[in-house]
VOGU-3710 file (C-alpha; in Angstrom, 3 decimals, decimal comma):
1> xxxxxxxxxx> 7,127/-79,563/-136,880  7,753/-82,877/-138,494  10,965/-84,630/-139,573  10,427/-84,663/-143,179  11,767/-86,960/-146,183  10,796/-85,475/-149,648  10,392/-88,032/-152,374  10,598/-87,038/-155,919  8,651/-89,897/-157,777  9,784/-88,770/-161,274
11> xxxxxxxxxx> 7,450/-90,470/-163,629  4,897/-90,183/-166,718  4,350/-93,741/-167,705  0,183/-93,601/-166,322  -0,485/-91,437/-169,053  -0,175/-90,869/-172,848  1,446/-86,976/-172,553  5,166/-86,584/-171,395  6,607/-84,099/-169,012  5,380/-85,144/-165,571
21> xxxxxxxxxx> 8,440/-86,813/-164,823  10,398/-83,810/-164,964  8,217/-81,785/-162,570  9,694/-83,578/-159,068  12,975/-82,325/-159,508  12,339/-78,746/-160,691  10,023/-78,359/-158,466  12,514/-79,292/-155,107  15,783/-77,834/-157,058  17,318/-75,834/-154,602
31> xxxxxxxxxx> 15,181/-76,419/-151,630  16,700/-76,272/-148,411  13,902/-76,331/-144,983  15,299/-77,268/-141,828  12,490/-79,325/-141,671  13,614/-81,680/-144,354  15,630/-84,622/-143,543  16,233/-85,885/-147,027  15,565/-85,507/-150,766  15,356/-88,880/-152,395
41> xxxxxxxxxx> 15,205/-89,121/-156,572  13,243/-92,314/-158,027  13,529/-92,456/-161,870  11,242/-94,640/-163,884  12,766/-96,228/-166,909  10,759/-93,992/-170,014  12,885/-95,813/-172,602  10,398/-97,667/-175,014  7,116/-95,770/-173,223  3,905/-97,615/-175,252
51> xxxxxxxxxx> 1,417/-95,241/-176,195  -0,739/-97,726/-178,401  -4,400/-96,279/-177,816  -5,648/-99,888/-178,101  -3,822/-101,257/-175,197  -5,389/-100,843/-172,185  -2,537/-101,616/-169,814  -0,129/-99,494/-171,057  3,312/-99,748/-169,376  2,047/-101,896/-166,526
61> xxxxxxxxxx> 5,376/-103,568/-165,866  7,394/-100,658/-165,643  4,977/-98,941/-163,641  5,136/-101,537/-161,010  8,802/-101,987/-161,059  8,696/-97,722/-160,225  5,882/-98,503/-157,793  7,931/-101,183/-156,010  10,703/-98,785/-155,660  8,563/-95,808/-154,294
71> xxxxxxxxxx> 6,813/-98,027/-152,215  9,958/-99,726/-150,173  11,546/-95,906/-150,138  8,276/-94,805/-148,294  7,946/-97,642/-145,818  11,862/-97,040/-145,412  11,051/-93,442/-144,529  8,397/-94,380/-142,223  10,172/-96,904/-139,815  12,856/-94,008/-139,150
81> xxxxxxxxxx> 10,380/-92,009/-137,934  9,800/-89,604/-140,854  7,439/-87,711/-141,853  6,602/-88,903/-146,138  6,213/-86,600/-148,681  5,707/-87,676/-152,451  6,341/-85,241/-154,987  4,902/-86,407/-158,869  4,900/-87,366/-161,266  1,804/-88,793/-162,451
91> xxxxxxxxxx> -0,684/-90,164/-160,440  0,196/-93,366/-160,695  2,749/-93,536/-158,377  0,094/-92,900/-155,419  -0,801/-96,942/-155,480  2,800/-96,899/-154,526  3,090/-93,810/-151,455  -0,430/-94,248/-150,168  -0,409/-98,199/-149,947  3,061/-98,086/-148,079
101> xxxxxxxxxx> 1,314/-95,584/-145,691  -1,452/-97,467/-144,679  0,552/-101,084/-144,496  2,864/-99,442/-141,577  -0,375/-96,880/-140,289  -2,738/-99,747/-140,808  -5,996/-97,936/-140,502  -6,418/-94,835/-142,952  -8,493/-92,668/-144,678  -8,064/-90,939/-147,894
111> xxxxxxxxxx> -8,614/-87,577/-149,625  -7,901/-87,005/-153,312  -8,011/-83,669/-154,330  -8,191/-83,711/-157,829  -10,472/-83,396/-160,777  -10,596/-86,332/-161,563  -11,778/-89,181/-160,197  -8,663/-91,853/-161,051  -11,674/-94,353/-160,440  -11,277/-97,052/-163,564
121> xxxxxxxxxx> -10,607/-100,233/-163,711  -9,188/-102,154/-166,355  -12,754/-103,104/-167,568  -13,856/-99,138/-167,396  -10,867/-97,269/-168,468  -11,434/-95,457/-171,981  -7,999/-94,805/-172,725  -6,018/-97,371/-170,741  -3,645/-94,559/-168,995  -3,173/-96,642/-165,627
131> xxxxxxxxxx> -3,282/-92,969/-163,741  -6,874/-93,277/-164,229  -7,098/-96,048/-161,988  -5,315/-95,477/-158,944  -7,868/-94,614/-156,271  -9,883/-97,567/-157,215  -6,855/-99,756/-156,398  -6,180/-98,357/-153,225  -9,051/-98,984/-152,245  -9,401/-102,319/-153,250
141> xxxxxxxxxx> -11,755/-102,270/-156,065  -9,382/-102,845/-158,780  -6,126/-104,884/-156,866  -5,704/-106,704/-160,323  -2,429/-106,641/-161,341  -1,122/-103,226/-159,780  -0,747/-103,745/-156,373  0,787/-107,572/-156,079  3,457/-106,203/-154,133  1,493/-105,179/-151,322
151> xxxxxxxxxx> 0,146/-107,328/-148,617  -1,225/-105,044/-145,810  -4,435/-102,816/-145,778  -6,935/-101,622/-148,173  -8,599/-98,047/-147,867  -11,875/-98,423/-147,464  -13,958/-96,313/-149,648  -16,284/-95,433/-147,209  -13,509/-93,557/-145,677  -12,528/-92,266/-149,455
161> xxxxxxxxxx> -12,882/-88,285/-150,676  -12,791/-87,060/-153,633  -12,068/-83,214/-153,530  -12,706/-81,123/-156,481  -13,857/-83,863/-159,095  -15,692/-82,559/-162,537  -13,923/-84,810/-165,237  -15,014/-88,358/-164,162  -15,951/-90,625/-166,902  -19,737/-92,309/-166,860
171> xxxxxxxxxx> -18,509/-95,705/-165,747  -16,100/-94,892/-163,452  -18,835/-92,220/-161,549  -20,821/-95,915/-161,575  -17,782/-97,563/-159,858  -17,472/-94,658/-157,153  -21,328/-94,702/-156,143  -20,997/-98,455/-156,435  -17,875/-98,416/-153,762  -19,275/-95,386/-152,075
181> xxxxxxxxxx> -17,086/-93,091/-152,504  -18,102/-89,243/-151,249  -17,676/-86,951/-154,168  -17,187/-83,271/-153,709  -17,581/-81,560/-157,051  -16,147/-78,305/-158,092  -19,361/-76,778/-158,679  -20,180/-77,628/-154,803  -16,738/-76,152/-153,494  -18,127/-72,688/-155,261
191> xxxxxxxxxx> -21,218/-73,058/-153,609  -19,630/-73,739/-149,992  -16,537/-73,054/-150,071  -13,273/-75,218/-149,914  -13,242/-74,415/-146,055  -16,531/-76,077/-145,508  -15,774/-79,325/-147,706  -12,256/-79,918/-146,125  -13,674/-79,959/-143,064  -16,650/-82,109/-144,261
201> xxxxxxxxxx> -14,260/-85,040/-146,207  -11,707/-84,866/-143,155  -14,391/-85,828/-140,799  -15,784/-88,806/-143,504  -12,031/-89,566/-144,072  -11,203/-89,975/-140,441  -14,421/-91,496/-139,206  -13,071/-94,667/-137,673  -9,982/-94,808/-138,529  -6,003/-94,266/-137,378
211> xxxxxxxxxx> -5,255/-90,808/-139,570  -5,183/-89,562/-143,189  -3,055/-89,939/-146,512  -3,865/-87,065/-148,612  -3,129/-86,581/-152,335  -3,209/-83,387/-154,118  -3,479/-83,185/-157,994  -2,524/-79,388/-159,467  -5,427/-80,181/-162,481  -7,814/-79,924/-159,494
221> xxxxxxxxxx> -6,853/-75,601/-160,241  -8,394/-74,414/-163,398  -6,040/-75,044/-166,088  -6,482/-70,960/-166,692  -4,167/-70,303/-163,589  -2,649/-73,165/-163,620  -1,999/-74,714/-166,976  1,172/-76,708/-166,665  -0,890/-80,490/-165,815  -0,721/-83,306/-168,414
231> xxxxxxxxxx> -4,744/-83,621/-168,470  -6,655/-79,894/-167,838  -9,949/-79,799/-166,712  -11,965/-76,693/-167,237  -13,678/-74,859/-165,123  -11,403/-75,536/-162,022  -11,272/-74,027/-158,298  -9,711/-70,905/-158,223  -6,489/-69,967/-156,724  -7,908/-68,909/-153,118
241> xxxxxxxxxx> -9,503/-72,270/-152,721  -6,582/-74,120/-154,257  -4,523/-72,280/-150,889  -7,722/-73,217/-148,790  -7,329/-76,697/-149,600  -3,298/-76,186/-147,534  -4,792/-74,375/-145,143  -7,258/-76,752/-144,263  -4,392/-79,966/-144,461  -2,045/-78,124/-141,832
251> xxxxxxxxxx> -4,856/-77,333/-139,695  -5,506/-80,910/-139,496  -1,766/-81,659/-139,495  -2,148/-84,389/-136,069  -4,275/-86,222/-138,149  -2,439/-86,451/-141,362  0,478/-89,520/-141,891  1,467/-88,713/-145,530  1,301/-86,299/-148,505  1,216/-86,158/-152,287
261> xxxxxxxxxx> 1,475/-83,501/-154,987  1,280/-84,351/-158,193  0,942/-83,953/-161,714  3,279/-80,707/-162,436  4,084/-80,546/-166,371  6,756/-78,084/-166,981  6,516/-78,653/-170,712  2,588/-77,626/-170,535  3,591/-74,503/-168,508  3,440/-70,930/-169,392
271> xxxxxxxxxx> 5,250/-68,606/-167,706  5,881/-70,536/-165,033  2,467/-70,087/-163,671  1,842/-73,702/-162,361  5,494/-74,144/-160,923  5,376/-71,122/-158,878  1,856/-72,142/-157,476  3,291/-75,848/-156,677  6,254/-73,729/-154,912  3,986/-72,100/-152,912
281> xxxxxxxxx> 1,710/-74,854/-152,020  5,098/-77,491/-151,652  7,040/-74,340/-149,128  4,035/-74,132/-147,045  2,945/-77,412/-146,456  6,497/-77,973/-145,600  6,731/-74,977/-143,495  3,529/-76,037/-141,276  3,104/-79,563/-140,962
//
């Protein structure tokens, strides 16, 4: 069992629809695991949030200013030998947790469960929410502007997995065949199951390299079960391959260096269908890594 630092990363500013930022903190409310060390709060400063459909880099200071924060708090956690856990948020803040892993681990892969494929650029991006864009700057392929604060490793893409992905936008499936990026759709975790393409992206993901950040977005779950995520995406994984998906992680728990989840919207809940699946997913990871 690992040492573990939880890191609520409470922030919406990558994208248009508010409520993200809440998510972190109701989500870890109340959670006491012997096998967490600390829970640390990071607050991004929503006052003034621009949601101007025309600007295409909306909130980029602010979101590095967070990013800076999140990213010194997970190097922090690293050096005293703990074990970092991100909890979102949007997906912005992964630039942030997954570059501070890899500039202490050096050598890492990646897998991004998610449906979508956060693989813009600033040229690409339709709508200019920056948590379209973070996989292609941690890998390198768009380092313009959003990750100036970090001077260690790139991901390389070859080593990259995307896990789940059906909403990805014509030019930004060009940038991930371009980068070469493995893509395992939705449709193809149906046709396999989630067993069979874990185990195929943690071998790509680890090929060559020191371990594995992995980042898991709750819109990857059809928005059906699981409806409380800022940007659904129909026709998602079900709920036993959503817990395949953990299963698979803590099986290959010596081989993984850091965590995300992300994207839980308690205003786009119902029920509280969406925050008692992150529960689950959060208590178990917890419980077996």
């Amino acid at each position: 069992m690992r040492n573990i630092d939880i890191i609520d990363a409470c922030t919406d500013l990558g994208v248009l629809v508010d409520g993200a930022a809440l998510g972190p903190e109701i989500l870890t409310r109340d959670l006491v695991n012997k096998n967490v060390n600390n829970i640390y709060m990071i607050y991004a400063d929503e006052n003034g949030k621009e949601r101007e459909k025309e600007n295409k880099r909306k909130n980029l200071k602010k979101i590095n200013e967070f990013n800076i924060e999140l990213y010194n708090r997970v190097i922090k956690s690293i050096d005293e030998k703990k074990f970092p856990f991100t909890i979102g948020g949007d997906h912005s803040l992964v630039i942030a947790s997954a570059l501070a892993s890899i500039k202490r681990n050096k050598n890492l892969g990646i897998i991004w469960i998610d449906a979508h494929g956060d693989y813009n650029t600033f040229k690409t991006t339709i709508t200019g929410n920056i948590h379209g864009l973070p996989l292609a700057v941690i890998d390198g392929y768009e380092k313009m502007c959003l990750a100036d604060f970090h001077n260690g490793n790139f991901y390389n893409p070859k080593n990259t997995v995307i896990v789940g992905g059906r909403d990805i936008d014509p030019l930004e499936k060009e940038n991930l065949k371009d980068a070469g990026v493995t893509v395992f759709t939705t449709e193809e975790i149906h046709k396999v199951g989630m067993n069979t393409v874990m185990e195929n992206a943690m071998k790509i993901a680890c090929d060559g390299t020191d371990g594995v950040h992995i980042s898991y977005d709750l819109d990857v779950i059809d928005p059906i079960i699981c409806p409380g995520v800022s940007v659904p995406a129909k026709d998602g994984i079900n709920l036993d391959e959503a817990y395949e998906a953990v299963d698979q992680i803590i099986r290959y728990k010596d081989k993984l260096k850091s965590l995300d989840l992300v994207e839980y919207n308690p205003l786009r809940d119902v029920e509280n269908k969406t925050k008692n699946i992150a529960r689950t997913i959060l208590e178990s990871l917890i419980n077996n890594i």
